[in-house]
CHARMM internal coordinates of N, CA and C (Angstrom, degrees):
IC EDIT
DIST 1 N 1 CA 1.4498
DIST 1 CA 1 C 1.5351
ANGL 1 N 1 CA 1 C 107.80
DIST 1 C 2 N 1.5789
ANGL 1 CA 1 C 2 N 126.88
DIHE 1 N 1 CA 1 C 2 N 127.43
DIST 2 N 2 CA 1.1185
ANGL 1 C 2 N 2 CA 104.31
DIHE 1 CA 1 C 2 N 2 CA 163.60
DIST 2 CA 2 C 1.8547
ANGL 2 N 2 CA 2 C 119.54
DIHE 1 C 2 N 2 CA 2 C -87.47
DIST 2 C 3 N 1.3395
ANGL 2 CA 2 C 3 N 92.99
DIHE 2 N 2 CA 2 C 3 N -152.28
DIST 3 N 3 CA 1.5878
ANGL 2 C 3 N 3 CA 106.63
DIHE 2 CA 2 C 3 N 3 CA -147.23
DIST 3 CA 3 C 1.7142
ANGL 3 N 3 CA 3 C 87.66
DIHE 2 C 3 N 3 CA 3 C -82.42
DIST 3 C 4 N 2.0845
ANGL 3 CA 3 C 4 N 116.92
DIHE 3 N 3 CA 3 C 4 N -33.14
DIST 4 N 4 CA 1.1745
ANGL 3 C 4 N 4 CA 99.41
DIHE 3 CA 3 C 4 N 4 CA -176.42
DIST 4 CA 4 C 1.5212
ANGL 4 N 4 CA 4 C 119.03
DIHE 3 C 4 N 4 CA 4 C -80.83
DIST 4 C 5 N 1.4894
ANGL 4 CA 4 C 5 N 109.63
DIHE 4 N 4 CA 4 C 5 N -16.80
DIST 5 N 5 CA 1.6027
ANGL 4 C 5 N 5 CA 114.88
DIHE 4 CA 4 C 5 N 5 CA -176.76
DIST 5 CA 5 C 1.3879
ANGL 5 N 5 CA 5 C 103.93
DIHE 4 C 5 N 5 CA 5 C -85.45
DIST 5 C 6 N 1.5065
ANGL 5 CA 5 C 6 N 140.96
DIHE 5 N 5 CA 5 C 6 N -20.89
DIST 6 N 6 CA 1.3841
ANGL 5 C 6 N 6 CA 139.21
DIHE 5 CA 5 C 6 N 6 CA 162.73
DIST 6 CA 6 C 1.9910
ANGL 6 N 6 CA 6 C 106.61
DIHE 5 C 6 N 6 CA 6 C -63.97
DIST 6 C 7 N 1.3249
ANGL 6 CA 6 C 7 N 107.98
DIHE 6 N 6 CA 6 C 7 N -18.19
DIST 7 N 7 CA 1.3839
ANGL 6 C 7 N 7 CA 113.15
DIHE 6 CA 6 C 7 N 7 CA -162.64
DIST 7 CA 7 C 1.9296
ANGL 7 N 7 CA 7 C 93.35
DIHE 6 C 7 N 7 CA 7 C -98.87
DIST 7 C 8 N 0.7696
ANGL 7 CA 7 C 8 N 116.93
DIHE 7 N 7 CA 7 C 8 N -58.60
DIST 8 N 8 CA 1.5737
ANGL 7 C 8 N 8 CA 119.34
DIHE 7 CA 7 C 8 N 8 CA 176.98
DIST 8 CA 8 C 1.6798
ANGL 8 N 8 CA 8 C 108.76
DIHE 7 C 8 N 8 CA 8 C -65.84
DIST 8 C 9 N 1.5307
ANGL 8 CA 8 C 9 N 124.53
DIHE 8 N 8 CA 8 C 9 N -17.36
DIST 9 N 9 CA 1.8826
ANGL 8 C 9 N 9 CA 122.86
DIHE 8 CA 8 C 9 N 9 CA 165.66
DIST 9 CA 9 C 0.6307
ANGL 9 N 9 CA 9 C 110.80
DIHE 8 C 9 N 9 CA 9 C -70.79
DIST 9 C 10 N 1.5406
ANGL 9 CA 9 C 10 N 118.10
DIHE 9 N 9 CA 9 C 10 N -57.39
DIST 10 N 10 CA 1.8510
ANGL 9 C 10 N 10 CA 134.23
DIHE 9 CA 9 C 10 N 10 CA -147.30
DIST 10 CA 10 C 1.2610
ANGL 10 N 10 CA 10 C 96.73
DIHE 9 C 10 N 10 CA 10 C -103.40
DIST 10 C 11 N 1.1948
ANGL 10 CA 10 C 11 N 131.38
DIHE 10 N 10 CA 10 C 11 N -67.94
DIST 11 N 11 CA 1.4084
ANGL 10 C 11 N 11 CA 124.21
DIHE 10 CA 10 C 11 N 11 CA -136.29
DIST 11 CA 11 C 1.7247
ANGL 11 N 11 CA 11 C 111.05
DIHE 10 C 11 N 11 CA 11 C -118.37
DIST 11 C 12 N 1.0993
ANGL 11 CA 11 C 12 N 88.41
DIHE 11 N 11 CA 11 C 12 N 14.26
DIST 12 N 12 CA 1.8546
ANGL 11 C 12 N 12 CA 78.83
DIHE 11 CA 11 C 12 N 12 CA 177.71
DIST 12 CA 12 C 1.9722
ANGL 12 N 12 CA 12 C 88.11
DIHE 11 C 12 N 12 CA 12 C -111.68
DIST 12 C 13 N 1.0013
ANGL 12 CA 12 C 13 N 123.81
DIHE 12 N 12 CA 12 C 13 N -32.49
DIST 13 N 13 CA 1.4210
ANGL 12 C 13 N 13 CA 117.80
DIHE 12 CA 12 C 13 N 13 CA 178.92
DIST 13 CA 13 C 1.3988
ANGL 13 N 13 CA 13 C 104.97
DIHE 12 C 13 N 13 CA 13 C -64.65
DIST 13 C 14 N 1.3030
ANGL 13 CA 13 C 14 N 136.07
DIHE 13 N 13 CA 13 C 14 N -4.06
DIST 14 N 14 CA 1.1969
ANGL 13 C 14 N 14 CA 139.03
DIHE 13 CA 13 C 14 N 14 CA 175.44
DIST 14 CA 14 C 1.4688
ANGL 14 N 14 CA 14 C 111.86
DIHE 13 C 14 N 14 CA 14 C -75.56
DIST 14 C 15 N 1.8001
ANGL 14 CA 14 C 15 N 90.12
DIHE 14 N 14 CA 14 C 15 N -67.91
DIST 15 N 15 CA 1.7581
ANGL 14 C 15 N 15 CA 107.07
DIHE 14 CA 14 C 15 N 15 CA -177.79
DIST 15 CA 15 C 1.6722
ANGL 15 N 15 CA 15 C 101.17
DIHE 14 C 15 N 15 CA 15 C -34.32
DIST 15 C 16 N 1.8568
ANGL 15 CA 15 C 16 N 99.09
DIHE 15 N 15 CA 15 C 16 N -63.98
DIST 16 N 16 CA 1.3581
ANGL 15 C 16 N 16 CA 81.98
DIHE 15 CA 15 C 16 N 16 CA -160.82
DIST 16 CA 16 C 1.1824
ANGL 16 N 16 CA 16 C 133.10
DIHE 15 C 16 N 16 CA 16 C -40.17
DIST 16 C 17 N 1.5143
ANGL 16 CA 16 C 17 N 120.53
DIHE 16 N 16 CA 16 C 17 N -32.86
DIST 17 N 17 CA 1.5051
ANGL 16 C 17 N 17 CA 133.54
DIHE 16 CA 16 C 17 N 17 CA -176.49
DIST 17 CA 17 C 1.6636
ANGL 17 N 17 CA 17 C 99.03
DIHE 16 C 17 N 17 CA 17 C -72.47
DIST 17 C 18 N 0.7884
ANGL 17 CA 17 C 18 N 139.50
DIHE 17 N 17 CA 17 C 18 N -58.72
DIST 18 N 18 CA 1.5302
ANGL 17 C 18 N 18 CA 153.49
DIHE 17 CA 17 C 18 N 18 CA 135.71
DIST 18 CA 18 C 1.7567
ANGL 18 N 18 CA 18 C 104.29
DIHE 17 C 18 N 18 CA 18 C 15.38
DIST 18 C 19 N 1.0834
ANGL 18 CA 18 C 19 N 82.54
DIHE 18 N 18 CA 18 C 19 N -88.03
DIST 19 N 19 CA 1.4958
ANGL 18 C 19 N 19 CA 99.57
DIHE 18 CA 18 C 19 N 19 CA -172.89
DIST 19 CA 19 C 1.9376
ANGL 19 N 19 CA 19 C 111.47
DIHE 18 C 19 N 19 CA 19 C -63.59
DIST 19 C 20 N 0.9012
ANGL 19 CA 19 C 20 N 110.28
DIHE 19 N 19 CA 19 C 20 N -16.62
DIST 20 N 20 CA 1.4439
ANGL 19 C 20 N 20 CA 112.55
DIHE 19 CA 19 C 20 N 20 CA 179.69
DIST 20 CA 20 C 1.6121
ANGL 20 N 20 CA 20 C 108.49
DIHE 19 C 20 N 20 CA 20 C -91.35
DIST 20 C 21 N 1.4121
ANGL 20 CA 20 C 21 N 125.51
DIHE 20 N 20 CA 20 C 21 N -29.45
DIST 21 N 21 CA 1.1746
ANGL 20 C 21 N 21 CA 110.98
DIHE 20 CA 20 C 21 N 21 CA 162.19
DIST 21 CA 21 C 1.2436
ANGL 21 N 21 CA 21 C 124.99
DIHE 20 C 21 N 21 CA 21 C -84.37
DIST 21 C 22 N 1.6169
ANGL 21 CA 21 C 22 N 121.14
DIHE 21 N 21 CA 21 C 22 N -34.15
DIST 22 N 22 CA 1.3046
ANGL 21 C 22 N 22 CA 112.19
DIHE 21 CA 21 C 22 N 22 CA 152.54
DIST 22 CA 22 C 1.6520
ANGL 22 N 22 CA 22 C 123.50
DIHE 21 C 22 N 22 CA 22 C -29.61
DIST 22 C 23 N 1.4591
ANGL 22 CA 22 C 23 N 96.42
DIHE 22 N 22 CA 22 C 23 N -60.57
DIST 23 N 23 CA 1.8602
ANGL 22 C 23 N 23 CA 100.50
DIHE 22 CA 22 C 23 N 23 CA 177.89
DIST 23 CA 23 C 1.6430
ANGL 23 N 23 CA 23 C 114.36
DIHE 22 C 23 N 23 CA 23 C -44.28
DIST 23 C 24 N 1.6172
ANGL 23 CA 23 C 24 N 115.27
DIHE 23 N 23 CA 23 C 24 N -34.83
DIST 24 N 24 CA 1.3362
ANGL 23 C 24 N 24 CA 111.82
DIHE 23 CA 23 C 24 N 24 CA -141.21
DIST 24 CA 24 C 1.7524
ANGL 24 N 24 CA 24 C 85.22
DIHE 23 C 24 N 24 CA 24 C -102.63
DIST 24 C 25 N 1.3545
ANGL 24 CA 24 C 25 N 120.08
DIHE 24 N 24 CA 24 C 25 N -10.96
DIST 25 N 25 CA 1.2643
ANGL 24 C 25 N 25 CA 102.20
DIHE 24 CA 24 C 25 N 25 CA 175.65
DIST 25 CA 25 C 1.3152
ANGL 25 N 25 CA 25 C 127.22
DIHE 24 C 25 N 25 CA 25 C -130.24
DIST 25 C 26 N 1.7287
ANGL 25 CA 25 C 26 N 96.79
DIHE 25 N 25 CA 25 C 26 N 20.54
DIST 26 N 26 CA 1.4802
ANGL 25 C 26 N 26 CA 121.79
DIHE 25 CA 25 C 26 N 26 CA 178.84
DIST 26 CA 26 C 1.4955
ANGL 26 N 26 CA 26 C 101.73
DIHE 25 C 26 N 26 CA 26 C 56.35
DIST 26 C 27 N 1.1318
ANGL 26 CA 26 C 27 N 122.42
DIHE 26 N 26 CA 26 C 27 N 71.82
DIST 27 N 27 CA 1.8406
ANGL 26 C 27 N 27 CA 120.67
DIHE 26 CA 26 C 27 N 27 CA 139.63
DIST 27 CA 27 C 1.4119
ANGL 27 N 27 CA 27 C 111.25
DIHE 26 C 27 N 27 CA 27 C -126.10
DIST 27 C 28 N 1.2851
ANGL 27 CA 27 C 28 N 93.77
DIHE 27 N 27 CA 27 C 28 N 134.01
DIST 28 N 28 CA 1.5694
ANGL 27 C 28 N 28 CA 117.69
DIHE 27 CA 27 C 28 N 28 CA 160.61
DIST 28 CA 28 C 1.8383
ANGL 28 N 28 CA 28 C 122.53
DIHE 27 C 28 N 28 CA 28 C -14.44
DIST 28 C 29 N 1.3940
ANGL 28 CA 28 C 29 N 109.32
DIHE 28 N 28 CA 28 C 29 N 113.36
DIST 29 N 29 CA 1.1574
ANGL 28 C 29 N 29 CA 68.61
DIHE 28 CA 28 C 29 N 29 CA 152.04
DIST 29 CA 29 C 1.9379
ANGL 29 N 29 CA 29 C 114.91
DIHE 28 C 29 N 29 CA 29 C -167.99
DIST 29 C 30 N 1.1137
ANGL 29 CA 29 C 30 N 116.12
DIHE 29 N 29 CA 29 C 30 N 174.06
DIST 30 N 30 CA 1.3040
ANGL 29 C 30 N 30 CA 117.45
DIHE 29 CA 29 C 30 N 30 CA -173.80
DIST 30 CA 30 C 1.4011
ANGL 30 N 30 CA 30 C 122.08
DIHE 29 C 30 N 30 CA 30 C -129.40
DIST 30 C 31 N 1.1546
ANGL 30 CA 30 C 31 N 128.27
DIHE 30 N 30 CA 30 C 31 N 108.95
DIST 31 N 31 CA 1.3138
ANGL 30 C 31 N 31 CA 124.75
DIHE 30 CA 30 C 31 N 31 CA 158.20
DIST 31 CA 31 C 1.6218
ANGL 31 N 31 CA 31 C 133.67
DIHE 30 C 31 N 31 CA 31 C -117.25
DIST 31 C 32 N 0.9359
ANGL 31 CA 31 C 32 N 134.93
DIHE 31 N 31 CA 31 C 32 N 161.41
DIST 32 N 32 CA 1.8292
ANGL 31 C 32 N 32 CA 141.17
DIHE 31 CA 31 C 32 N 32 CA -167.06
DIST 32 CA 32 C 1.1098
ANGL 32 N 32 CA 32 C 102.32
DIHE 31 C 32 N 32 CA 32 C -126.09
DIST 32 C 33 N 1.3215
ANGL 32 CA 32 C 33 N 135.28
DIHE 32 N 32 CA 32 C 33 N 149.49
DIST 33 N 33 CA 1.2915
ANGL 32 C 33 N 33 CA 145.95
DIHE 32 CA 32 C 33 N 33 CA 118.26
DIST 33 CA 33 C 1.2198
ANGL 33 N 33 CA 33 C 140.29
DIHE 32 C 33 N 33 CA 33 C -125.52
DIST 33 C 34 N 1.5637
ANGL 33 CA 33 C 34 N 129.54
DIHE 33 N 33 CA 33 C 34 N 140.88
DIST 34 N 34 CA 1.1084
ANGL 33 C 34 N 34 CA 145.76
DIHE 33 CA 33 C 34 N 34 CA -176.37
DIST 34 CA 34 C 1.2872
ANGL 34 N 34 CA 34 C 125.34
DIHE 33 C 34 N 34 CA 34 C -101.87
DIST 34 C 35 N 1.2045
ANGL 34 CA 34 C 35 N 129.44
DIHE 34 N 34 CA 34 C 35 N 90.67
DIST 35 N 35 CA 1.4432
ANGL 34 C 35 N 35 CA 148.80
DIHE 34 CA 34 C 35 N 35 CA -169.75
DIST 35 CA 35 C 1.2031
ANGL 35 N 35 CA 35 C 101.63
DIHE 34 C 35 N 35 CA 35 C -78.91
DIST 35 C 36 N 1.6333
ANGL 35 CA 35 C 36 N 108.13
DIHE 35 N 35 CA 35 C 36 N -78.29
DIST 36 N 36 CA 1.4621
ANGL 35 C 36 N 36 CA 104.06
DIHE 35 CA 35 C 36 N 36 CA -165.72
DIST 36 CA 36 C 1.5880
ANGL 36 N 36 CA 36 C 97.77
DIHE 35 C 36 N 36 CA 36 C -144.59
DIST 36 C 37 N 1.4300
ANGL 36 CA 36 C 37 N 120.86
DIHE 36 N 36 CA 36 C 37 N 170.01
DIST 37 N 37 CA 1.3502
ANGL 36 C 37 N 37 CA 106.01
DIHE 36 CA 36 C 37 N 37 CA 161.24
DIST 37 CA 37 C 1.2083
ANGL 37 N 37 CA 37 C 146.64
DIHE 36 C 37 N 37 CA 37 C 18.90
DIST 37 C 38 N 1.7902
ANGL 37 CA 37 C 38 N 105.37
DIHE 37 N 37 CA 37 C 38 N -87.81
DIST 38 N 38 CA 1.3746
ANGL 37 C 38 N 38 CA 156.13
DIHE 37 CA 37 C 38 N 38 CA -150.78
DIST 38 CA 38 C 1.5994
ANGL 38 N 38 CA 38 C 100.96
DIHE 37 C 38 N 38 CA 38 C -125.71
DIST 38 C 39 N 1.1350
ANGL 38 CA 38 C 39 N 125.37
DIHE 38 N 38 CA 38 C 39 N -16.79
DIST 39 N 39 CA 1.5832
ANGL 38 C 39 N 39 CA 128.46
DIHE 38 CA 38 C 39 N 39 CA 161.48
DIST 39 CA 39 C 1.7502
ANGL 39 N 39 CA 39 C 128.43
DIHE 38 C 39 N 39 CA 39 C -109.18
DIST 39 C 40 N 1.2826
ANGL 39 CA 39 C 40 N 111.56
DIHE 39 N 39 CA 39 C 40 N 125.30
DIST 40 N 40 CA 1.0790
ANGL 39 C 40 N 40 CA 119.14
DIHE 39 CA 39 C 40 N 40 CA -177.18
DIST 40 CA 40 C 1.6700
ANGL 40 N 40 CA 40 C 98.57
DIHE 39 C 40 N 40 CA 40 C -140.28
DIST 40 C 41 N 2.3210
ANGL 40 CA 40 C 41 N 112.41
DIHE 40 N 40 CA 40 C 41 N 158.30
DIST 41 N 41 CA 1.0079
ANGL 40 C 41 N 41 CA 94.17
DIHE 40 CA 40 C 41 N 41 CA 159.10
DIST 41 CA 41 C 1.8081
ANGL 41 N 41 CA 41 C 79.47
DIHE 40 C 41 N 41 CA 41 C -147.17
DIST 41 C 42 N 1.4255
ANGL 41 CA 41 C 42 N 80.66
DIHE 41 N 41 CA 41 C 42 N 138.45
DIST 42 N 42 CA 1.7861
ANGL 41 C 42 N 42 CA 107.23
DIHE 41 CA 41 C 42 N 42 CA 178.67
DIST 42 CA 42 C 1.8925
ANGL 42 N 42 CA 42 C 98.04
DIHE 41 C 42 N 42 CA 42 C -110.83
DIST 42 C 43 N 1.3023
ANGL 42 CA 42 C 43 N 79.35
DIHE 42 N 42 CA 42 C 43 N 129.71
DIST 43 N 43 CA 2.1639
ANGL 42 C 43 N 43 CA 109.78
DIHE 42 CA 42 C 43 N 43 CA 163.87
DIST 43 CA 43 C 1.3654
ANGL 43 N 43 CA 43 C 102.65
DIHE 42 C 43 N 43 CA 43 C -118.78
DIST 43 C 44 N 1.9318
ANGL 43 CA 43 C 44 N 105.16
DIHE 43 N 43 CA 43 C 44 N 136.22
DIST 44 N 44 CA 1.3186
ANGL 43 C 44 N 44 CA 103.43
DIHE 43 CA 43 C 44 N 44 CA 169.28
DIST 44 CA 44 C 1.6570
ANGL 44 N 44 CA 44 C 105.46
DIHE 43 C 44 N 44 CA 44 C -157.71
DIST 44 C 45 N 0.8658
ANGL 44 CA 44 C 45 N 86.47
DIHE 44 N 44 CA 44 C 45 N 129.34
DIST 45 N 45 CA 1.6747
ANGL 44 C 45 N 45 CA 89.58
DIHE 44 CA 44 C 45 N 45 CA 176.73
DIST 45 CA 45 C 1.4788
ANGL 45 N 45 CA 45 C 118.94
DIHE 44 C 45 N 45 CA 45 C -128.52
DIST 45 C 46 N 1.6692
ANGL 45 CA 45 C 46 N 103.56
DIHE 45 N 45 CA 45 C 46 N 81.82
DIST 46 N 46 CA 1.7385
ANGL 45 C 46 N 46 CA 114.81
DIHE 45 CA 45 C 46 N 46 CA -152.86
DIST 46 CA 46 C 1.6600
ANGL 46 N 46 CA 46 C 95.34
DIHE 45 C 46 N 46 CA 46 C -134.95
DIST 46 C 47 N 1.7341
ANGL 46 CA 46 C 47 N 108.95
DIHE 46 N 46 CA 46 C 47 N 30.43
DIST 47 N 47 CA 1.4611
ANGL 46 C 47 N 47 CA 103.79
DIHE 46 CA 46 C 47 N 47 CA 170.40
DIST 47 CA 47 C 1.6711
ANGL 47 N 47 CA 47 C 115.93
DIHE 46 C 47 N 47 CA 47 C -70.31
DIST 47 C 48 N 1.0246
ANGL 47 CA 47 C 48 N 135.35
DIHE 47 N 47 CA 47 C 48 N -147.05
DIST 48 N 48 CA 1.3566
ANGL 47 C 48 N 48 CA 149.65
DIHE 47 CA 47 C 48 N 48 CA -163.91
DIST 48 CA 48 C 1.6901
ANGL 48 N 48 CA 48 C 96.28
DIHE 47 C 48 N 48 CA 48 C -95.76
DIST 48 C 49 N 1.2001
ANGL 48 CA 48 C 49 N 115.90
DIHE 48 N 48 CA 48 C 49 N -62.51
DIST 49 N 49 CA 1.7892
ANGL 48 C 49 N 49 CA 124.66
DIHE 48 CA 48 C 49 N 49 CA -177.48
DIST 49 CA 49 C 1.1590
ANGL 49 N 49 CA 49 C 108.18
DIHE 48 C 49 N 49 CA 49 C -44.63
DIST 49 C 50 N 1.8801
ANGL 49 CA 49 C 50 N 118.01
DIHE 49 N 49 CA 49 C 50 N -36.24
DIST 50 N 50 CA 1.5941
ANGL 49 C 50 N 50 CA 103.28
DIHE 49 CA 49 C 50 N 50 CA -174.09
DIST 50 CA 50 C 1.6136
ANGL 50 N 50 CA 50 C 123.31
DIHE 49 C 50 N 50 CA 50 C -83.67
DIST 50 C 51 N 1.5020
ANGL 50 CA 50 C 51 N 86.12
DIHE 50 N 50 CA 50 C 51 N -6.37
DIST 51 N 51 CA 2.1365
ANGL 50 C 51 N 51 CA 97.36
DIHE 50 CA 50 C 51 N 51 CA -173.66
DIST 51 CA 51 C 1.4914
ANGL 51 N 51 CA 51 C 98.27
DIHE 50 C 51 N 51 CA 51 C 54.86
DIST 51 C 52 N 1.8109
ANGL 51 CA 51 C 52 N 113.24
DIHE 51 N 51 CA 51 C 52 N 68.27
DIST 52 N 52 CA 1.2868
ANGL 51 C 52 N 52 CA 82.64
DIHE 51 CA 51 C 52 N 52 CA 150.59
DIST 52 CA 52 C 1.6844
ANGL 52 N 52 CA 52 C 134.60
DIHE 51 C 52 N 52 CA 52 C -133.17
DIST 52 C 53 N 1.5251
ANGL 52 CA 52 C 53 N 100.30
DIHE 52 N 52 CA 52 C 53 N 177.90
DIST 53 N 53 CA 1.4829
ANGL 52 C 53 N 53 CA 93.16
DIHE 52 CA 52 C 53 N 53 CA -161.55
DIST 53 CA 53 C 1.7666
ANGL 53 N 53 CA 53 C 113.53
DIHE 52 C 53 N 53 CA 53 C -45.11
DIST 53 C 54 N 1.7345
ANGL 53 CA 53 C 54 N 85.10
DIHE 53 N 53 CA 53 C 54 N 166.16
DIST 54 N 54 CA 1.7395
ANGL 53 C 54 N 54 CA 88.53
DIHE 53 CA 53 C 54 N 54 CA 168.34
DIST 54 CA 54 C 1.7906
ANGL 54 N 54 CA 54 C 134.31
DIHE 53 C 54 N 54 CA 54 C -75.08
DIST 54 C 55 N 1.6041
ANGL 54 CA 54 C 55 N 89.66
DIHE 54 N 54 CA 54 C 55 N -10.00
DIST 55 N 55 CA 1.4118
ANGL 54 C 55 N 55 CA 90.15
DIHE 54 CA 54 C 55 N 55 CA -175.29
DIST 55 CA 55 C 1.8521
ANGL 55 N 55 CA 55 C 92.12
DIHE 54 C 55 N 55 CA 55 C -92.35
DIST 55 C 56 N 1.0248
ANGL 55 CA 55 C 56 N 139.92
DIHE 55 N 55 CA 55 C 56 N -3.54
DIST 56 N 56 CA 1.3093
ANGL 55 C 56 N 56 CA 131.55
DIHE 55 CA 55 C 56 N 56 CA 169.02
DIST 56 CA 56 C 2.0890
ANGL 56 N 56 CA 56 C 120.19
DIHE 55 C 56 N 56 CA 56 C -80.00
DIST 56 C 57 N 1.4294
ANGL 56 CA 56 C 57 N 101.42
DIHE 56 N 56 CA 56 C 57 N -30.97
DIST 57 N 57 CA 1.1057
ANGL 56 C 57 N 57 CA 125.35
DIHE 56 CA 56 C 57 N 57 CA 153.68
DIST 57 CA 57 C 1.3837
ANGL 57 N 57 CA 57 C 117.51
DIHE 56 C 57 N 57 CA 57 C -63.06
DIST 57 C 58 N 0.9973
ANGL 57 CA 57 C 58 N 153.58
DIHE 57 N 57 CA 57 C 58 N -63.62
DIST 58 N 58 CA 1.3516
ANGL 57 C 58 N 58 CA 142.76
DIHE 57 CA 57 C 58 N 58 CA 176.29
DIST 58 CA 58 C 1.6110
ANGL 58 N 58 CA 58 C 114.29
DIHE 57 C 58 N 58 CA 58 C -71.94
DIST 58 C 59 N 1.4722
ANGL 58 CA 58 C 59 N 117.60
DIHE 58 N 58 CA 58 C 59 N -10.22
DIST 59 N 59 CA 1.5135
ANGL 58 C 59 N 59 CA 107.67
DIHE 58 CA 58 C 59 N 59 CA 153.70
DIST 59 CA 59 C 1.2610
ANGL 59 N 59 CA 59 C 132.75
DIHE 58 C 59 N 59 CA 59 C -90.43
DIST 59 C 60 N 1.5440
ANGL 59 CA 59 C 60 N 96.64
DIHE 59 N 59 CA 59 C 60 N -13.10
DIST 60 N 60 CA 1.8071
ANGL 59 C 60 N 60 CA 101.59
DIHE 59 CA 59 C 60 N 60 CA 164.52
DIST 60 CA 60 C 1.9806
ANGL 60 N 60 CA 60 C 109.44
DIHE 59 C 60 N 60 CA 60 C -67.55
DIST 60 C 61 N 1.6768
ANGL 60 CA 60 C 61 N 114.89
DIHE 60 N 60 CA 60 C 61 N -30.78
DIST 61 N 61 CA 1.0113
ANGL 60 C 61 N 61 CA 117.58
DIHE 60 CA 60 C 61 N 61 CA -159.05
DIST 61 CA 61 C 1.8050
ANGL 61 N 61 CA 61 C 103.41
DIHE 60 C 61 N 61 CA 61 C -76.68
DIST 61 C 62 N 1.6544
ANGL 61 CA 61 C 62 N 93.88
DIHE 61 N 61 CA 61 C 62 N -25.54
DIST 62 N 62 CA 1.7448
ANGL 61 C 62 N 62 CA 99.03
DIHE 61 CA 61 C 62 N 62 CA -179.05
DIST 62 CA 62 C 1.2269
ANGL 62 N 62 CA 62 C 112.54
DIHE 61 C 62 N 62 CA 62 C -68.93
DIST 62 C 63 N 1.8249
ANGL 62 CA 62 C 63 N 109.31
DIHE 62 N 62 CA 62 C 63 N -50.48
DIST 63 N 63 CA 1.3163
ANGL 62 C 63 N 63 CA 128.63
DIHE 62 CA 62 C 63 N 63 CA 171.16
DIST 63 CA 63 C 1.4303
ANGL 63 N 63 CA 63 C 114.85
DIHE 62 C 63 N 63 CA 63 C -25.65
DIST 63 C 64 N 1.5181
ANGL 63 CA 63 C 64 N 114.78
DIHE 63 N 63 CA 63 C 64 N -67.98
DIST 64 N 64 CA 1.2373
ANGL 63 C 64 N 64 CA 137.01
DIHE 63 CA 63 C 64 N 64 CA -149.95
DIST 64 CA 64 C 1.9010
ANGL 64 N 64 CA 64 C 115.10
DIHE 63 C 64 N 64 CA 64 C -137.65
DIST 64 C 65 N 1.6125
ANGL 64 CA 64 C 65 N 106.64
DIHE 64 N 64 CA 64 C 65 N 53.46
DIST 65 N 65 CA 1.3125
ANGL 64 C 65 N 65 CA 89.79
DIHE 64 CA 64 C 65 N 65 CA -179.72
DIST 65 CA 65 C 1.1535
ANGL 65 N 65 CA 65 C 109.98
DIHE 64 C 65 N 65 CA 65 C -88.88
DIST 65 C 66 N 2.0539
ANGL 65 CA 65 C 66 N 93.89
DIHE 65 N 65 CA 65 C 66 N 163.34
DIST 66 N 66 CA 1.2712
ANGL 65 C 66 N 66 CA 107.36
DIHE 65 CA 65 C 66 N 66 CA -170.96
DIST 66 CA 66 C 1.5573
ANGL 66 N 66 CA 66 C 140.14
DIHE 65 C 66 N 66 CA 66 C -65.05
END
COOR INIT
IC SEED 1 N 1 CA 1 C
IC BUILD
């Protein structure tokens, strides 16, 4: 199995659940992944509604600069 078909079985059916309580109770949040190289998948929920910290903000900016 690779790392992206272990990532689309296991672990993205997670996020979603993941990410929906985050949504539903407003926390922050950040996650990364490293598939391959040339593949990555980043979650973030670091708008204004979630209040979140600054050190989560400047790792989205490392994560993902513009």
């Amino acid at each position: 199995m690779t790392k992206e078909e272990a990532y689309d079985k296991e672990i993205a059916p997670l996020m979603t659940r993941i990410i929906a309580v985050c949504q539903a109770n407003k926390i922050a949040a950040l996650c990364d992944f490293a598939l391959d190289d040339d593949l990555k998948c980043t979650t973030s929920l670091l708008t204004d509604e979630y209040d979140p910290p600054d050190s989560m903000l400047a790792a989205l900016r490392h994560l993902k600069p513009r």
